[in-house]
C-alpha positions as CSV (number, residue, x, y, z in Angstrom):
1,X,96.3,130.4,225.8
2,X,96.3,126.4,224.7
3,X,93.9,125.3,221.4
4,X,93.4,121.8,220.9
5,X,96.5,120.2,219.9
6,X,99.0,121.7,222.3
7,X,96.0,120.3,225.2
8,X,97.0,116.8,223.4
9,X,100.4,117.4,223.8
10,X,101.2,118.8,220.4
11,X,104.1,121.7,221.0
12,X,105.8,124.7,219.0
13,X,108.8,124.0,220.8
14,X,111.6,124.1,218.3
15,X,115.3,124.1,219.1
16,X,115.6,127.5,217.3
17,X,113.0,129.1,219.5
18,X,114.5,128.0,222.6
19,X,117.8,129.2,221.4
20,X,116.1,132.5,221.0
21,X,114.4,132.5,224.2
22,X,117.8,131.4,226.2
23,X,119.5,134.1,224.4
24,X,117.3,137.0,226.2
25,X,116.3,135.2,229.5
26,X,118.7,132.6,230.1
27,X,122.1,134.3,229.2
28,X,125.2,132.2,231.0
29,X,127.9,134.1,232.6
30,X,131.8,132.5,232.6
31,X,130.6,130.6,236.5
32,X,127.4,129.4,234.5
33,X,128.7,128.2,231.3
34,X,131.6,126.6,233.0
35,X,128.8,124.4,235.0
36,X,126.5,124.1,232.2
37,X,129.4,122.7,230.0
38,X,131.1,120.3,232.8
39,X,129.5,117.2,232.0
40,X,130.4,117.1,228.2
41,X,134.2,117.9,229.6
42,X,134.1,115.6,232.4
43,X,132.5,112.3,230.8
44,X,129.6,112.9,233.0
45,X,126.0,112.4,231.4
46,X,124.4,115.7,229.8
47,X,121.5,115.3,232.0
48,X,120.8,118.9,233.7
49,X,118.2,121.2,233.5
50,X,117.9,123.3,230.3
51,X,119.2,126.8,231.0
52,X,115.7,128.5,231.0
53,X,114.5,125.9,233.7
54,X,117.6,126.6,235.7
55,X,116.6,130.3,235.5
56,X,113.3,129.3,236.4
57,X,114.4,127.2,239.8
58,X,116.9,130.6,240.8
59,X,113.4,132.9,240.2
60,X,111.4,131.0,242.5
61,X,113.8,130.7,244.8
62,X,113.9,134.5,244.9
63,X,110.2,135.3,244.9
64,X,109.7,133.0,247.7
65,X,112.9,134.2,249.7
66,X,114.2,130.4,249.9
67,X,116.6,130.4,252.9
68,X,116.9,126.5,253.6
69,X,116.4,124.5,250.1
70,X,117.5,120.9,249.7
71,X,118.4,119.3,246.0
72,X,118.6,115.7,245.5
73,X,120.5,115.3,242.3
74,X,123.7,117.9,241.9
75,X,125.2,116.6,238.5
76,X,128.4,119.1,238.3
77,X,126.4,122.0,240.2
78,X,124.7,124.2,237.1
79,X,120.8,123.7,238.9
80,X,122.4,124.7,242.2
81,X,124.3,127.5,241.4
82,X,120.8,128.8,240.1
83,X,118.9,128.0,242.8
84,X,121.5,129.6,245.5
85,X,121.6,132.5,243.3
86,X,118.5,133.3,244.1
87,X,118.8,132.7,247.5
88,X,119.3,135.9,249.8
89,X,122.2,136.2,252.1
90,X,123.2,133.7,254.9
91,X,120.8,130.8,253.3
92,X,121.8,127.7,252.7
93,X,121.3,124.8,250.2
94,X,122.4,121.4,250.5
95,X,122.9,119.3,247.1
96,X,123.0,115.7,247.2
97,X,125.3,113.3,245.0
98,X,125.7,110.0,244.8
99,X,128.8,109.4,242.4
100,X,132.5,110.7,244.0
101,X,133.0,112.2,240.3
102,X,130.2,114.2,239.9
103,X,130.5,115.6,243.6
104,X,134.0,116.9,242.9
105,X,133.3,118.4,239.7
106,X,130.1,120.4,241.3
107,X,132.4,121.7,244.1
108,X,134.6,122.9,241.8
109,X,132.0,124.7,239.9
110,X,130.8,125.7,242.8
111,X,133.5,127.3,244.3
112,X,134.1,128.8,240.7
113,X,130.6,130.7,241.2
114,X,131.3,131.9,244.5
115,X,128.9,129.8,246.2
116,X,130.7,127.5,248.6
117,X,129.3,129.2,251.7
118,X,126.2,129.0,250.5
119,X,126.2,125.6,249.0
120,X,127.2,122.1,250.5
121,X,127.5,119.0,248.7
122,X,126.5,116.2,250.5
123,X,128.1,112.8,248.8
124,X,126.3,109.5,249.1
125,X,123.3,107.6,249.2
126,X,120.4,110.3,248.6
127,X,118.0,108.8,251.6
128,X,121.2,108.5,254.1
129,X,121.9,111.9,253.2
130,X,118.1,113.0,253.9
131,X,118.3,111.4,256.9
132,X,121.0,113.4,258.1
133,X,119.4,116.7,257.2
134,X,116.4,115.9,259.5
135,X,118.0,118.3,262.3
136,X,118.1,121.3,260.3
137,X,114.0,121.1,258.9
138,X,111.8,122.6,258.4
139,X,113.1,123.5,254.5
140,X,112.2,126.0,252.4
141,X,112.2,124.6,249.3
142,X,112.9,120.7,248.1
143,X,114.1,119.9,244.0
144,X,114.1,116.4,243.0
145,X,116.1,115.7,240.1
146,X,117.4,112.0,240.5
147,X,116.7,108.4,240.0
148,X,113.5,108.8,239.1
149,X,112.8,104.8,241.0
150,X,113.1,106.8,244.1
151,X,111.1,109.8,243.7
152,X,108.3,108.9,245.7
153,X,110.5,108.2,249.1
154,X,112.1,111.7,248.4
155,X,108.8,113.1,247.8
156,X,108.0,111.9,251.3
157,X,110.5,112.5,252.9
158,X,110.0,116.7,251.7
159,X,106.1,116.6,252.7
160,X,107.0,115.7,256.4
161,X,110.1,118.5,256.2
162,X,109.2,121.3,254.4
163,X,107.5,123.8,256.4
164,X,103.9,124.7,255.4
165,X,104.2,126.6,251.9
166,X,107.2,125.1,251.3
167,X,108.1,124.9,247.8
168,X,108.3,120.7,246.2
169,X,109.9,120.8,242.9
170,X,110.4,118.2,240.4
171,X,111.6,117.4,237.2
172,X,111.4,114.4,234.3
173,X,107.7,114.1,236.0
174,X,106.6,112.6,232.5
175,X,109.3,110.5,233.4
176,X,110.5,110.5,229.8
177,X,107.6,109.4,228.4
178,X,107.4,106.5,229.7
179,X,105.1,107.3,232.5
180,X,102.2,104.9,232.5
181,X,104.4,101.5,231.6
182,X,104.5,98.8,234.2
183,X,108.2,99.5,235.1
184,X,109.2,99.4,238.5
185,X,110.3,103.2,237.9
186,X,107.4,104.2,236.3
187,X,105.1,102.9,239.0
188,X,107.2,104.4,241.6
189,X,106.7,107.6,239.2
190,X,103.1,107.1,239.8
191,X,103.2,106.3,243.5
192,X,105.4,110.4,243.6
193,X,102.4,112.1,241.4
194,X,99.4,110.5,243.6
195,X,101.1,111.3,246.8
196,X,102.0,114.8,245.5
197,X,98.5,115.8,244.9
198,X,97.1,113.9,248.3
199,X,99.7,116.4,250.3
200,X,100.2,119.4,248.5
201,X,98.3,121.9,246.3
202,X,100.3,120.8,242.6
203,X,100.6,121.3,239.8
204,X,102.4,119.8,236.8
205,X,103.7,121.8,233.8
206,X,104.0,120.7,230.4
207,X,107.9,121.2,229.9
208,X,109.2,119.0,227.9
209,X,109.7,116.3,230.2
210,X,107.1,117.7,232.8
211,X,108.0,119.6,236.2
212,X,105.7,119.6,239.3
213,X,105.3,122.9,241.2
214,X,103.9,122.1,244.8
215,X,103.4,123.9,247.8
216,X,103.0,122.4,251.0
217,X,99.8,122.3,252.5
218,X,99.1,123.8,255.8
């Protein structure tokens, strides 16, 4: 239940409440810390999903039975070693990187978790790498989590290849705040929420930064 300030954005997020909520729902094992913790080791950005959103990504991924997923934005591998976890047996998820670094350190994280026959990193240009995914669609599920100037193109791209129910997930959807500016970003940011609710039945949730739930319409 909201009142009236948390339905203007007011929040009783605190960071010791999230440290108590991670500590019963989000626990990391050694494959997860090791992930979560690559980026301050490796001189990468700190930029992943909080560890109760990463839980969040592996639970849907189970209640839906996600067998094909696609993730555009791998980082050093913590969201998709949460999402394949949550995968059944034999699926498959393909994680797109742009930067050589980051792709080596999330296949070493990977392999770490035992995933690498589940997951494949795909290094290059997101939309090249899209493009070369075609083949195996339809797609399960689709998370966005990457230059946010693009996120309408990806957002595209996973209405015409997820199959019908297929799960769109996205995150920074607030787009840091900085939402309705006139920044090429942020109007591409608008351009991904418009054609999100035109295609899908969506919602947006009022994390922090905001992640869109959508499900492809039939």
């Amino acid at each position: 239940m909201a009142d009236r300030d948390t339905r203007k954005g007011e929040t009783y997020i605190r960071e010791e409440i999230i440290r108590f909520a991670e500590s019963l729902y989000a626990r990391h094992d050694i494959s997860l810390g090791r992930a979560f913790g690559a980026p301050s080791r490796e001189g990468m950005p700190e930029i992943q999903v909080a560890p109760l959103e990463g839980r969040f990504l592996g639970m849907l991924c189970s209640l839906l039975a996600v067998r094909k997923a696609v993730e555009v934005g791998t980082l050093a591998g913590y969201s998709a070693i949460h999402m394949a976890r949550g995968m059944p047996s034999g699926s498959s998820l393909w994680t797109l990187e742009k930067d050589p670094n980051h792709a080596r350190v999330a296949r070493e994280n990977i392999a770490w978790a035992n995933l690498e026959e589940r997951v494949t990193v795909l290094e290059g240009e997101a939309l090249a790498s899209l493009g070369g995914l075609e083949e195996e669609a339809p797609f399960d599920a689709v998370f966005l989590d990457a230059d946010k100037g693009r996120y309408d193109r990806y957002a595209a791209w996973a209405a015409d290849h997820l199959r019908p129910g297929g799960l769109l997930l996205a995150d920074n959807a607030f787009f840091f705040g900085r939402l309705l500016e006139e920044e090429p970003e942020a109007q591409a940011m608008r351009r991904f929420h418009r054609l999100v609710a035109d295609r899908f039945e969506a919602t947006c949730i009022p994390t922090p930064d905001g992640l869109v739930v959508a499900i492809r319409k039939e």
